[in-house]
C-alpha positions in Angstrom: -10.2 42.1 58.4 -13.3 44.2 59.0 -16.6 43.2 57.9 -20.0 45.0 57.3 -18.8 48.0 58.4 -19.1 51.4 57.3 -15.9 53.1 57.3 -14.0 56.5 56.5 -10.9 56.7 54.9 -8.9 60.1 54.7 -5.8 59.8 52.5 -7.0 57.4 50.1 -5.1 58.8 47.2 -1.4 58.5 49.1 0.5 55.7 49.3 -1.2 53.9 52.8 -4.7 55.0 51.8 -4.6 53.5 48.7 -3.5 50.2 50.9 -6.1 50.2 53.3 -9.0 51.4 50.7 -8.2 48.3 48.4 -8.4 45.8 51.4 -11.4 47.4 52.8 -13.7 48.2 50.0 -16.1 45.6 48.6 -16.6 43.7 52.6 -17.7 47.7 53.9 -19.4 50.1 53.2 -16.2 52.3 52.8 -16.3 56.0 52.2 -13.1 57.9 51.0 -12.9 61.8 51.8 -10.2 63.5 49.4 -9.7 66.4 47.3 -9.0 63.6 44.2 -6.6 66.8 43.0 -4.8 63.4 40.5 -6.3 63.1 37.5 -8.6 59.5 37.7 -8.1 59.0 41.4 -11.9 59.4 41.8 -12.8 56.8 39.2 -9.7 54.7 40.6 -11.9 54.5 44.0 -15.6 54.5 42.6 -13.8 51.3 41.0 -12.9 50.0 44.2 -17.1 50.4 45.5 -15.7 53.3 47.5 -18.0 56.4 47.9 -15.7 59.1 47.2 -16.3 62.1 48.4 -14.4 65.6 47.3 -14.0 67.6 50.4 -11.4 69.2 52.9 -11.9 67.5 56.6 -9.7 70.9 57.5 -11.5 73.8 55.7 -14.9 72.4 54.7 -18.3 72.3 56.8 -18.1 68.3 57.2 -21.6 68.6 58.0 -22.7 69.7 54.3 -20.6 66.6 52.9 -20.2 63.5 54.9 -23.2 61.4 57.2 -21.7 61.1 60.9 -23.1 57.2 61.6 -19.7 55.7 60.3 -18.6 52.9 62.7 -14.8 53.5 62.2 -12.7 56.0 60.8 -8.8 56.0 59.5 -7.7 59.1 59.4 -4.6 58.6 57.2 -4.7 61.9 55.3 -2.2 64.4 56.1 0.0 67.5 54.9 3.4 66.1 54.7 4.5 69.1 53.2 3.2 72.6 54.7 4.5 75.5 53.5 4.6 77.3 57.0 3.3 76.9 60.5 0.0 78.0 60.0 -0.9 75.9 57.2 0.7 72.9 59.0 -1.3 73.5 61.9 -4.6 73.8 59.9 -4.1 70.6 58.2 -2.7 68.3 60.5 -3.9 69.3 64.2 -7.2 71.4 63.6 -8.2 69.5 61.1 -8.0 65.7 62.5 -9.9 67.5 65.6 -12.7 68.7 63.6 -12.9 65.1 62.0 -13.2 63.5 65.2 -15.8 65.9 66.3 -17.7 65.0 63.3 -16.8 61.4 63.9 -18.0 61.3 67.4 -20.6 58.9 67.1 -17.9 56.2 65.9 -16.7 52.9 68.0 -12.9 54.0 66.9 -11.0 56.7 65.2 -7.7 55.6 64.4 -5.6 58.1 63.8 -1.5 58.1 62.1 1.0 60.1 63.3 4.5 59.8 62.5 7.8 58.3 64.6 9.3 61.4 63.1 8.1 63.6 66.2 9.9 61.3 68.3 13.4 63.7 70.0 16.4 62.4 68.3 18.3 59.9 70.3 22.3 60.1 69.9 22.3 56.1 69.6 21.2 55.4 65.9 20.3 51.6 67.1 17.8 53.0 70.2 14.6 51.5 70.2 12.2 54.2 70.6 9.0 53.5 73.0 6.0 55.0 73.3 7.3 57.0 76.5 10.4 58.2 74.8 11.0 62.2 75.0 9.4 64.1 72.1 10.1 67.0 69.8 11.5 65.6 66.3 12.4 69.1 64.0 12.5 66.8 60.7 11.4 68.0 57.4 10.5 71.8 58.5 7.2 72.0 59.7 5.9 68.5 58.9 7.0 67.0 62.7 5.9 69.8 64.6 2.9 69.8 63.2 2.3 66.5 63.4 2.9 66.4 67.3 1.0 69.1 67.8 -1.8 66.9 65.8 -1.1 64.3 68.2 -2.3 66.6 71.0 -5.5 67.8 69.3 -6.5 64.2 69.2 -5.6 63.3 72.7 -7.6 66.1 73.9 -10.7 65.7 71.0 -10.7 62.0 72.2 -11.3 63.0 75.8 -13.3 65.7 75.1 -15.8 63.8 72.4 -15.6 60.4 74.6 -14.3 59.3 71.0 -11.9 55.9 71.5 -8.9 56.3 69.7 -5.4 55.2 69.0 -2.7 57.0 67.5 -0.5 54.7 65.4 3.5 56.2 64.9 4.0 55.3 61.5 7.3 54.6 60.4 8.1 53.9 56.8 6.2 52.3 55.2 6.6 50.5 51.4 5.6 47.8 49.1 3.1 49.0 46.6 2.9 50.3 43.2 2.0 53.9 43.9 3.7 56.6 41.8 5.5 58.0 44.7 7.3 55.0 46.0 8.0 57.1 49.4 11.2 56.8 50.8 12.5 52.9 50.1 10.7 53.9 46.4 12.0 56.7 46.3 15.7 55.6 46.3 15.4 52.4 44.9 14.3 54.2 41.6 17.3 56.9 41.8 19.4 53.4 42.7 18.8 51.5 39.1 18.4 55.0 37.3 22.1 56.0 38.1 23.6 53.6 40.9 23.7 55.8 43.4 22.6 55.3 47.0 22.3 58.3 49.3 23.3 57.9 52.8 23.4 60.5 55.9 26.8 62.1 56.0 28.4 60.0 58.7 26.9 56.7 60.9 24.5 54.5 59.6 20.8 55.2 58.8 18.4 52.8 60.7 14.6 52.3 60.2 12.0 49.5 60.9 10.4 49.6 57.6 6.6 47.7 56.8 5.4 46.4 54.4 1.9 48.0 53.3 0.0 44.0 53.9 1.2 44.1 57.4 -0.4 47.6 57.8 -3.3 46.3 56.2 -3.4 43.2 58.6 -2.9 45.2 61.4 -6.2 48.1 61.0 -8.8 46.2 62.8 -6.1 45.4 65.6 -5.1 48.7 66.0 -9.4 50.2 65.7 -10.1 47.3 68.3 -7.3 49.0 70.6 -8.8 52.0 70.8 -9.3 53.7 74.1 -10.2 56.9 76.0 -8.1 58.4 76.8 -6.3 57.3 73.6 -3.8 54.3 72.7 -0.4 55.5 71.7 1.4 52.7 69.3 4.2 52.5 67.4 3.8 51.4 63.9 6.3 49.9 62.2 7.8 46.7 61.4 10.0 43.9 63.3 13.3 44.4 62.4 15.8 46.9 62.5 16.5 47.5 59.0 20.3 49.1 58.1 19.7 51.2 55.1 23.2 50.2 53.3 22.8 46.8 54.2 19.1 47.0 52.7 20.4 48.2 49.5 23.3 46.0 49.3 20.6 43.4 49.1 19.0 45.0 46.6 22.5 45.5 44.8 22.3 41.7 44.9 18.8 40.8 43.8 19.1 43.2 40.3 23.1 42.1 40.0 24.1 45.3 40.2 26.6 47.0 43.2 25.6 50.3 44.6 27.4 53.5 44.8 27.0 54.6 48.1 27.2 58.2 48.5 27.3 60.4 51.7 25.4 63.9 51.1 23.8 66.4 53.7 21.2 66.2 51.1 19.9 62.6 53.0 18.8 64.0 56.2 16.3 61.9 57.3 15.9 60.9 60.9 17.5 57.6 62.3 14.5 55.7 63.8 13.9 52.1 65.0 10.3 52.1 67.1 9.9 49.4 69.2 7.7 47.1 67.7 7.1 45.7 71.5 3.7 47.4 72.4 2.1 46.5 68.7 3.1 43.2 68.6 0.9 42.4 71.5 -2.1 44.2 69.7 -1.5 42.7 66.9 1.0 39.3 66.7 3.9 39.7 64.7 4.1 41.3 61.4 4.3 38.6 58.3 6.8 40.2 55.9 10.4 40.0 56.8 12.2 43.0 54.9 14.4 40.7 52.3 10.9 39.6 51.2 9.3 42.8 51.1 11.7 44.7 49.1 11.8 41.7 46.4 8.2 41.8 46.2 8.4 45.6 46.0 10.4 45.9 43.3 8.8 42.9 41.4 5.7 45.3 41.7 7.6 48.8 41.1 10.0 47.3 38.3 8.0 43.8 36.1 10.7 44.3 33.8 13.7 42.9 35.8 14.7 39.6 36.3 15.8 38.9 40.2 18.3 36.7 41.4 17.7 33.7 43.3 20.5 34.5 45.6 18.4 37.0 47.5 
């Protein structure tokens, strides 16, 4: 892990931020940019030996709020949810380019995108690369904005001489943030009612990491950064079936699901190919079986889990 470095975070209140900030603060000098809008998510990072800053790396003169002499930067922070193009396009594309151009001064700028801008391919099982066709539509105007982000930092990192790599994140889980994402998510609606969504026919595939593995695999990923940029997928080892993973689940709380087939559940299929960061990085170190148990040991103290799993 780093050392004696000082860093910027973006996204430090979100579910990867809050990750990477824990394993990073107290060897760095680590700064966290956020608007802290959660009540005691400042104080939750001052904690930490984080400098936390209240700012906007979209809307706000950076100059008037953050030094540029950072060594690295994660830029984790991003608008999952914009209400239209415009505002998707201010948060995620023009804003990660004005960070960088801030930022220029750093030996990396990682950067994560999403494998949701990835083109759907008609094989649930494919094993998207880093060359694959682009153009994902899911959730409305999160994926296109998020590829279009994808080309402001290509072209900022060219532009600003600015290494970078640009991490595909897939999805990611483990901790004990309030929103679970999408294996949290689920797992909660699972022991609140039984019920386990799935797409309204085939199978759902992912390749799911667990939040130490993206820890672990930071530095590898800042160390890979290039001009022009380093595309990577990020995501885990295995292909991960979504009713098998809950079936496992089913058997770890003693409890079988109710699997139910809804247009509601209309989340991508996506299995990256973990090929390209396994060579930056080694392998990850969390299998899924073990990663879900420990997630909901985290998420849910109060159960007992069988040994079975």
């Amino acid at each position: 892990m780093l050392e004696s470095k000082k860093i910027l975070l973006t996204g430090l209140t979100g579910r990867i931020g809050s990750a990477a900030a824990a394993a990073l603060a107290g060897a760095n000098d680590v700064w966290g940019l956020a608007r802290f809008t959660r009540e005691g998510s400042r104080e939750e990072a001052e904690k930490l030996g984080i400098t936390a800053v209240v700012g906007d790396f979209a809307r706000d003169d950076l100059a008037q709020v953050l030094p540029d002499d950072f060594d690295y930067v994660v830029h984790v922070a991003a608008n999952v949810m914009p209400g239209n193009a415009e505002e998707g396009m201010t948060d995620n594309a023009d804003g990660s380019a004005r960070l960088m151009s801030h930022c220029r001064r750093a030996k990396g700028f990682l950067h994560v995108s999403a494998t949701g801008i990835y083109a759907q391919n008609p094989d649930p099982y494919h094993a998207y690369r880093e060359t694959d066709d682009l153009g994902g539509g899911y959730g409305g105007q999160y994926a296109p904005t998020k590829l279009a982000a994808e080309g402001a930092v290509r072209a900022a990192a060219l532009i600003l001489g600015l290494p970078t790599t640009i991490a595909r994140q897939n999805v990611q889980y483990g901790g004990p943030a309030t929103d679970g994402g999408l294996i949290g998510i689920f797992l909660d609606r699972f022991l609140d009612d039984g019920t386990v969504l799935m797409p309204e026919s085939g199978p759902f595939i992912i390749g799911a990491i667990h939040e130490d593995d993206i820890v672990a695999q930071i530095e590898p990923c800042l160390k890979a950064a290039s001009v022009p940029a380093t595309i990577v997928n990020w995501g885990g080892d295995e292909v991960v079936d979504w009713q098998e993973m809950f079936e496992y689940i089913g058997t770890l709380v003693g409890r079988k699901p109710i699997f139910v087939r809804s247009g509601e559940f209309a989340f991508p299929n996506c299995y990256p190919d973990p090929t390209k960061r396994r060579a930056m990085s080694g392998p990850c170190s969390v299998s899924w079986k073990e990663g879900v148990r420990r997630m909901i040991e985290v998420r849910h103290p109060e159960l007992e889990l069988s040994a079975r799993g």
